[in-house]
Every structure is written in structure tokens, then in C-alpha cells.
C-alpha positions in Angstrom: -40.8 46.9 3.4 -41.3 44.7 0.4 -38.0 43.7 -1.8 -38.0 45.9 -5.4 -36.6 44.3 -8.4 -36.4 46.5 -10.9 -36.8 45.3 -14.3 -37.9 44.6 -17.6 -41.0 42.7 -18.9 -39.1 41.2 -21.8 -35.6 40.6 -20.5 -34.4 37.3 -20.1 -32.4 38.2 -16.7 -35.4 40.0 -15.1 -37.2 36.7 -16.4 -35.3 34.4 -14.0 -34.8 36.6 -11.1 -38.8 36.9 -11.1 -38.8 33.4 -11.0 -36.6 33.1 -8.1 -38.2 35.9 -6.2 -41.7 33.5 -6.8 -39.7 30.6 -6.0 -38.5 31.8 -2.7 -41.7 33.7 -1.3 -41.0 36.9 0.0 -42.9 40.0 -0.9 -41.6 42.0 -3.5 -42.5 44.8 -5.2 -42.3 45.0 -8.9 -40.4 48.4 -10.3 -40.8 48.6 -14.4 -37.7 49.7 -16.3 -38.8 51.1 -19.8 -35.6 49.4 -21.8 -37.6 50.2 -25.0 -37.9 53.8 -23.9 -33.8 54.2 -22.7 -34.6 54.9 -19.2 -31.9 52.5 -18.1 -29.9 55.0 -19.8 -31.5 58.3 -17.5 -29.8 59.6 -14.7 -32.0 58.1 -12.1 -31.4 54.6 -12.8 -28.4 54.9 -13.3 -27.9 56.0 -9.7 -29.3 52.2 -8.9 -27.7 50.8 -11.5 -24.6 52.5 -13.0 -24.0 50.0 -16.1 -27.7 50.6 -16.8 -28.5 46.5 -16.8 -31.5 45.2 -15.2 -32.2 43.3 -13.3 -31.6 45.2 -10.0 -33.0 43.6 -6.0 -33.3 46.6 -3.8 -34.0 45.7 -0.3 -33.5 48.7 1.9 -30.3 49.7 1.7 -29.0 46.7 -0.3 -28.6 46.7 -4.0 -28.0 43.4 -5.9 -27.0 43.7 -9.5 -26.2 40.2 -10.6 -28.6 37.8 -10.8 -26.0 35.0 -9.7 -25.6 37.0 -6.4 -29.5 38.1 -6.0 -29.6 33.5 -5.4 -27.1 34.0 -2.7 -28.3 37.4 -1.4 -31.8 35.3 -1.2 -30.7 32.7 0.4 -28.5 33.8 3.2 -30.8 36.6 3.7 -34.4 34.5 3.8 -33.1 31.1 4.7 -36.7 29.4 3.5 -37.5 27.5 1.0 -33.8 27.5 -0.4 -32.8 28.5 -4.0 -29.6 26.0 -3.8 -28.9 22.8 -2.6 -28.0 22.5 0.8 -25.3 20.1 0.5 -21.8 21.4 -0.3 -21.8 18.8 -3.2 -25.3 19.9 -4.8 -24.5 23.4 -4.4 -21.5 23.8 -6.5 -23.4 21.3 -8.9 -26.1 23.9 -9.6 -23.6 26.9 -9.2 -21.4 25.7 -11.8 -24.5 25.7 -13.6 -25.6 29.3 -13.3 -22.3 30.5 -14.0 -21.7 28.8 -17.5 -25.3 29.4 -18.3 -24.8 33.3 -17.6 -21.4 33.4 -18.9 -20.9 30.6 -21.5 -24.3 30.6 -22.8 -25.9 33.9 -22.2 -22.6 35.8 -22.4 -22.2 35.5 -26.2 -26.1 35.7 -27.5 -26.5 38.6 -25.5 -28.8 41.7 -26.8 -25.3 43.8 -26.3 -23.5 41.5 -28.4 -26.2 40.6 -30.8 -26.9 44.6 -31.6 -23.2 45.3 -32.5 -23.1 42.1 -34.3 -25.8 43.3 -36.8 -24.6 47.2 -36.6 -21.0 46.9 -37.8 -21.6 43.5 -39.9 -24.8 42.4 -41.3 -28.1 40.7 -40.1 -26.9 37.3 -41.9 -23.4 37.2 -39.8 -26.1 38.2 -36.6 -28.0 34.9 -37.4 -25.3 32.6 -38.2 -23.5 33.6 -34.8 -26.4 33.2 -33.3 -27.2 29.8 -34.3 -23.9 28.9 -34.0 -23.3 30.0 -30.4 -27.0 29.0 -29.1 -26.3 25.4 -30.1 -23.0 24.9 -28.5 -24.6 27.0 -25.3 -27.5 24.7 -24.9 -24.8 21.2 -25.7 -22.9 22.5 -22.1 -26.1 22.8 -20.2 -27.6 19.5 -21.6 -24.1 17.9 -20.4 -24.1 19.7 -17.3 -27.7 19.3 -16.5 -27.7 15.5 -17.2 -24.1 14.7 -15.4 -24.7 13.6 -11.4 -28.3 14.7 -11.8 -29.7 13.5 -8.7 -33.2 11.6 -9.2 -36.3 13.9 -9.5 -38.1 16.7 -12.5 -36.2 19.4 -11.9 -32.5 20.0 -12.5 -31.4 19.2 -9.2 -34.2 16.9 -7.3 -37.9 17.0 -6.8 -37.9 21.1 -6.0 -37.4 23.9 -8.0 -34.4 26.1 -7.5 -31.8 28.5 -8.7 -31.3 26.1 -11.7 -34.4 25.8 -13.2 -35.4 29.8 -12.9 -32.4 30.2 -15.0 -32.9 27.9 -17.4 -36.3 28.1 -18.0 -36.2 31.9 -19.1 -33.0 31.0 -21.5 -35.1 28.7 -23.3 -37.4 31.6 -23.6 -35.3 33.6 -25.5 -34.2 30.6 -27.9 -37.6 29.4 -28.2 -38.7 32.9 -29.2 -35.9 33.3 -31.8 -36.7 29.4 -33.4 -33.5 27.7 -32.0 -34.0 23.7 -32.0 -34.2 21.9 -28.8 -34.5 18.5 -30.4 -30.7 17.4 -28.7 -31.4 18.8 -25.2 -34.1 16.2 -24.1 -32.9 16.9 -20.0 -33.7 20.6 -20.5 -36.7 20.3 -22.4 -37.9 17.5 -19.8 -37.4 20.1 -17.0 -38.4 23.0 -18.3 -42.1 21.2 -19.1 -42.1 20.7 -15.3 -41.1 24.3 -14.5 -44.2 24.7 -16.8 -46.5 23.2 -14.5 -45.9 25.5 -11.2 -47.0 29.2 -10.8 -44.1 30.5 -9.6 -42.9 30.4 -13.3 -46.2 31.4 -14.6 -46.5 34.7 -12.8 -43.0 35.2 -13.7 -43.5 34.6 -17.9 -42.6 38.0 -19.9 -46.6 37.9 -21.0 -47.9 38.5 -17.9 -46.2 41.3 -16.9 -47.6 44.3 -15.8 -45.4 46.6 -18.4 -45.7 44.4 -21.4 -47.9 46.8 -23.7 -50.8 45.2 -25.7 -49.0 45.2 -29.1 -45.7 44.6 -28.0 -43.8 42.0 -29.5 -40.8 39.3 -28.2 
């Protein structure tokens, strides 16, 4: 039985977790969530998922929820073609990583955050907390990215991993929302090489099988 990942076309977590699912090579099924619609809030999902968040791995009678622990899941579960380093030092490189990007960086631009910004204040506080918090997100991973970077394209060496499906589908989301990436040459440098590969084209929000015509970022 394939793996399901449930998710949406558009979100950024369901971005990289597509990635790594490409990355890693296993078959897996792909399960549309209608966000736009509210089904994450119907009873169903929220059997699978009782926070309503996407993405969400199902393999059998496993369900991962996190996209941090879908990379370990992965990896202890299919041992090829690896998502982290295999060295002890490497692997907390790229975890500590991951975990500032999801929590120091994606944690506070947020569509959660962002919709109760603009609800109970105004669209003009929504953009200046935006900017503000985007830039100082994307200063950590340029530090963290460039600090002890082993040599090769990609954030950790000459092959993709964990790292560089997460990053790439946070630049996404600021590219789509005109943040400036003019003082984060490492990330831009790697996610031009992420570019290149298939496993991050299949995975783009575009080519989604959900993604209506007309819809827009």
C-alpha cells in the first residue's frame, strides 16, 4: 500500500513534505484537502487530523502530523536515499535548521497568525508584521544556512535533503507575498539548485492536481 499525504495544493507545509516524499522515493498517494472549502474543519478529517492542519503522512496504521517528524518517520522507516545527514554532527546541523525554520520563521507569518492579525487590527498592522517578522526569519536561516556549511549546492552537501524541501517552499510563500531576498545570497544560491531537480518541480503548488484553473497564491 502506497503512503497518503494528505494535503493542500497551496500550503506551504504540504509544499515541503511533497518535496521530501519526491526526495526520498517511495510511492505515495496524493489525498486533496479542500482548505478553501473548510473540509479540514469536517468531521472526517478531523478524525485524521484533530487540529485540522495539513499536512498529514498516512501509512497504514501510522499517522504523522508534523512535517519535522514525517523526515524522521521517512527515514527510519525507508532507510534509502536519506533525508538527513548521516553523521551525528550534520544531522543536528540540518535539524536545528528545520526546527527554527518551522518555529522561528514559519511560526510567526503563519496563515493562523496572519488572519487574526488582519481581523482584530487592520491590513496595514498585517503587512508591517509581516515584513517585519519575514526579514528577521530569513536573517536566522541565512546565518544558519551559511555557518559550517559543508562544501557542495545544497544546504548541507552535494544532495538534497530535509533542508532544502523546507526551505525551498518558505521562499515560496515570501516570494509570492514580494518579500526581498537581496541579503540571503546562501538561500537564494540553493534554492536555484533545488530549482533544477524534479523532485521539487512535481512538488511546486502549480502543478498540483487540486489547484483549480483560476485559483490564485
Amino acid at each position: 500500500m502506497a503512503l497518503e499525504l494528505h494535503n493542500y495544493w497551496r500550503s506551504t507545509s504540504s509544499y515541503r513534505a511533497r518535496i521530501l516524499l519526491n526526495l526520498k522515493g517511495v510511492p505515495w498517494e496524493y489525498v486533496p484537502v479542500n482548505i478553501a472549502a473548510g473540509e479540514q474543519h469536517g468531521e472526517a478529517y478531523r478524525k485524521i487530523s484533530p487540529n485540522g492542519f495539513v499536512p498529514v503522512l498516512v501509512d497504514g496504521a501510522t499517522v504523522i502530523r508534523q512535517t519535522v517528524l514525517i523526515v524522521d518517520y521517512l527515514d527510519k522507516t525507508y532507510p534509502e536515499n536519506p533525508l538527513l545527514p548521516v553523521d551525528d554532527a550534520g544531522r543536528r546541523r540540518v535539524m536545528e535548521f528545520l526546527l527554527s525554520l518551522t518555529g522561528d520563521v514559519q511560526g510567526r507569518t503563519q496563515k493562523r497568525v496572519r488572519d487574526y492579525i488582519e481581523e482584530h487590527f487592520s491590513r496595514d498592522a498585517l503587512r508591517n508584521w509581516f515584513d517585519y517578522w519575514s526579514a528577521e526569519g530569513l536573517a536566522i536561516l541565512e546565518a544558519l544556512a551559511a555557518r559550517d556549511r559543508p562544501p557542495g549546492k545544497f544546504l548541507h552537501g552535494d544532495r538534497p535533503g530535509a533542508g532544502d524541501a523546507f526551505l525551498v517552499a518558505q521562499l515560496f510563500n515570501y516570494g509570492q507575498r514580494g518579500i526581498d531576498f537581496s541579503n540571503v545570497p546562501t538561500l537564494v544560491s540553493i534554492g536555484a539548485e533545488c530549482a533544477k531537480l524534479d523532485a521539487f518541480e512535481k512538488a511546486k503548488p502549480e502543478n498540483q492536481p487540486d489547484r483549480a484553473p483560476d485559483s490564485r497564491f
